[in-house]
C-alpha positions in Angstrom: -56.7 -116.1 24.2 -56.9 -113.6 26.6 -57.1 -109.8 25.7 -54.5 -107.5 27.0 -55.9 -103.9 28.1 -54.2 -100.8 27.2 -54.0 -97.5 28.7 -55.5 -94.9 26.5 -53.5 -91.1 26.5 -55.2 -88.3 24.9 -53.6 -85.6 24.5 -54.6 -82.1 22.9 -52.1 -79.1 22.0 -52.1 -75.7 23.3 -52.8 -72.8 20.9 -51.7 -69.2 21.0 -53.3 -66.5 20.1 -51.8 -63.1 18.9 -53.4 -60.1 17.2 -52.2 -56.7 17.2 -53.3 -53.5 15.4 -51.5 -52.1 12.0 -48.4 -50.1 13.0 -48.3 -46.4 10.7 -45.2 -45.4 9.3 -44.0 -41.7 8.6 -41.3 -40.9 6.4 -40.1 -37.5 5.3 -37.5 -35.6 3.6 -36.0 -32.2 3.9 -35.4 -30.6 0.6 -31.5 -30.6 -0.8 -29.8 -27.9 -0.5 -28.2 -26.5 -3.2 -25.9 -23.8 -4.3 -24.9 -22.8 -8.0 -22.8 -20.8 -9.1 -22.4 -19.1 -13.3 -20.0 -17.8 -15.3 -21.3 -16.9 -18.1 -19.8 -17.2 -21.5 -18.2 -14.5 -23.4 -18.0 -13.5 -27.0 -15.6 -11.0 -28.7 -16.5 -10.2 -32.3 -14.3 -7.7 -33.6 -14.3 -6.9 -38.1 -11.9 -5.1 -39.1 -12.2 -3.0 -42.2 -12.6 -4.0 -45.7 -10.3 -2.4 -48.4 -12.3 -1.1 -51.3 -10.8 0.6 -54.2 -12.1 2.0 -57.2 -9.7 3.0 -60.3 -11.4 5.6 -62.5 -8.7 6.4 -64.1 -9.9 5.1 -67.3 -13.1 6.9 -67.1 -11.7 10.0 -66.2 -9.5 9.5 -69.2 -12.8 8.8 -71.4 -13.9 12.4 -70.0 -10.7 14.1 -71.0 -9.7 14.8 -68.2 -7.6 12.3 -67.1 -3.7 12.9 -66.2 -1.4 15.9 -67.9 0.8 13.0 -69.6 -1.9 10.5 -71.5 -3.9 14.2 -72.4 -0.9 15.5 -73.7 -0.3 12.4 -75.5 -3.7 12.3 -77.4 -3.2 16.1 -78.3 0.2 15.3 -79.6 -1.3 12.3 -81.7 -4.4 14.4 -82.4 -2.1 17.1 -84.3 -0.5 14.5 -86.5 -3.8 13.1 -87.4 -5.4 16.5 -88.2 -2.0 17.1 -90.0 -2.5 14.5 -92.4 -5.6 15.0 -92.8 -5.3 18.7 -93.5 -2.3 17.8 -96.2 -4.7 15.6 -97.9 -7.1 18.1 -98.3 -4.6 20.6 -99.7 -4.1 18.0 -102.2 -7.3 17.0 -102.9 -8.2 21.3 -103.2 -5.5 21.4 -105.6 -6.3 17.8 -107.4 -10.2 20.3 -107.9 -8.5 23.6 -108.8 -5.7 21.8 -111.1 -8.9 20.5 -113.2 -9.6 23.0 -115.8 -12.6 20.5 -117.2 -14.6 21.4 -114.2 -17.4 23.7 -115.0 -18.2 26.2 -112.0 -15.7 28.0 -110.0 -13.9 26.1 -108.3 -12.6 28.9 -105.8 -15.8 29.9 -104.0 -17.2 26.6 -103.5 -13.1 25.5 -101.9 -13.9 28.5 -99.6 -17.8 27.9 -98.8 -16.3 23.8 -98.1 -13.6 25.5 -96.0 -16.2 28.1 -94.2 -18.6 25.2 -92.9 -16.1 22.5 -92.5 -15.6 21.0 -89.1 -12.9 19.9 -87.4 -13.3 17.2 -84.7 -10.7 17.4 -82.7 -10.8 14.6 -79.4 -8.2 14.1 -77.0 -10.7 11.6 -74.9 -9.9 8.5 -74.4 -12.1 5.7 -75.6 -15.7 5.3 -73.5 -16.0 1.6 -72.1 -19.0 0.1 -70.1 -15.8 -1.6 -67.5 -13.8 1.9 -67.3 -14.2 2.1 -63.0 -12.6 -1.3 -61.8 -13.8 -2.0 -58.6 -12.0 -4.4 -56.4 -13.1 -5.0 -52.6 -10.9 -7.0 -50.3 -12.7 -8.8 -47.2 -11.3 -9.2 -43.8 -12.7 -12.4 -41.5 -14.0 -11.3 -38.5 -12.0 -12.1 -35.6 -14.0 -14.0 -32.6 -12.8 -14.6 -29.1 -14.6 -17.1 -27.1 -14.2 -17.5 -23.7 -16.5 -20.3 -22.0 -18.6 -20.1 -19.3 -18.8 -22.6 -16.1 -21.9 -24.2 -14.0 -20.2 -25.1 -10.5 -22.8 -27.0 -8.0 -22.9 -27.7 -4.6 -25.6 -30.2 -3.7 -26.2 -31.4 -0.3 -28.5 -34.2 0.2 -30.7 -35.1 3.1 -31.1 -38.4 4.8 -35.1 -39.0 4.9 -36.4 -39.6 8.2 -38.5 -42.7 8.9 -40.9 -42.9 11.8 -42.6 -46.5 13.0 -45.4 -46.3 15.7 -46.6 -49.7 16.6 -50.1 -50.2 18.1 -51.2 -52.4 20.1 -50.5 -56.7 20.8 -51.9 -58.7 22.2 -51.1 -62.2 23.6 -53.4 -64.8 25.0 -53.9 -68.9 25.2 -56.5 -70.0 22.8 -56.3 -73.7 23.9 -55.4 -74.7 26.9 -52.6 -77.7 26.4 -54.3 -81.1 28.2 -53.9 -85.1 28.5 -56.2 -87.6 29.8 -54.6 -90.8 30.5 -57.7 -93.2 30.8 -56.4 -96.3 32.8 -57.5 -99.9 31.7 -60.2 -101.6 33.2 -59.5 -104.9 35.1 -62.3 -107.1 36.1 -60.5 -109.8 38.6 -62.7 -113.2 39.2 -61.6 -114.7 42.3 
């Protein structure tokens, strides 16, 4: 059998090359601006007075010296106790002078008992630990608050953003190519 020839194609790609240098980048800021504005807060604390009162009355009283009536009063039941007790004694004198089976005289010693006697006489009242009362009456402070306010004003700035590219660079690497390599024929005539 007889062989068939073939054309042989070869064929080889182009290539590209690219290389380029590393861009920079610059980015900035500006600083917000900002505005504030403060009330401050307030406080009004006002305490009005306490009552205090104090009742010595009683100890007064327990002095002597307390008020015309209750004085007069304790003189007026101080005479009806002295009273009695001076009527008793009258009796009891006479009961001792009545008694003829007493030896002594009688007489002189009622007069030397009547010479150094002692009358005690109060018109005070009686004496307590509790006779000042003492009462105290407290008032809440009063408080008026008024509040304070923060009011801000903030402005923001965009940032700015810088790109500097370097350099590129472009160029053929590889060449694209094909080589068609024709069949070879041998002819016998």
């Amino acid at each position: 059998m007889p062989s068939i020839s073939q054309i042989q194609i070869r064929q080889q790609f182009g290539q590209l090359g690219i290389s380029a240098g590393l861009g920079s980048y610059r980015i900035s800021q500006p600083k917000a601006q900002m505005e504030y504005e403060t009330t401050y807060p307030q406080v009004k604390i006002s305490q009005p007075n306490g009552e205090l009162r104090i009742d010595q009355s009683a100890a007064w009283d327990a002095l002597g010296v307390g008020g015309i009536i209750r004085t007069m009063n304790r003189v007026y039941d101080e005479n009806v106790r002295q009273a009695n007790k001076a009527i008793q004694r009258i009796v009891s004198d006479g009961d001792r002078m009545m008694n003829i089976a007493d030896e002594g005289f009688v007489i002189p010693e009622l007069a030397k008992d009547l010479f150094h006697s002692f009358y005690d006489v109060s018109f005070e009242g009686p004496a307590r630990y509790d006779n000042v009362d003492i009462s105290y009456k407290a008032r809440k402070p009063v408080i008026e608050l008024q509040e304070g306010q923060l009011n801000a004003d903030i402005r923001k700035r965009e940032p700015e953003i810088e790109y500097n590219r370097r350099w590129v660079d472009v160029y053929v690497r590889q060449k694209p190519s094909i080589d068609i390599i024709p069949p070879r024929i041998d002819v016998l005539l």
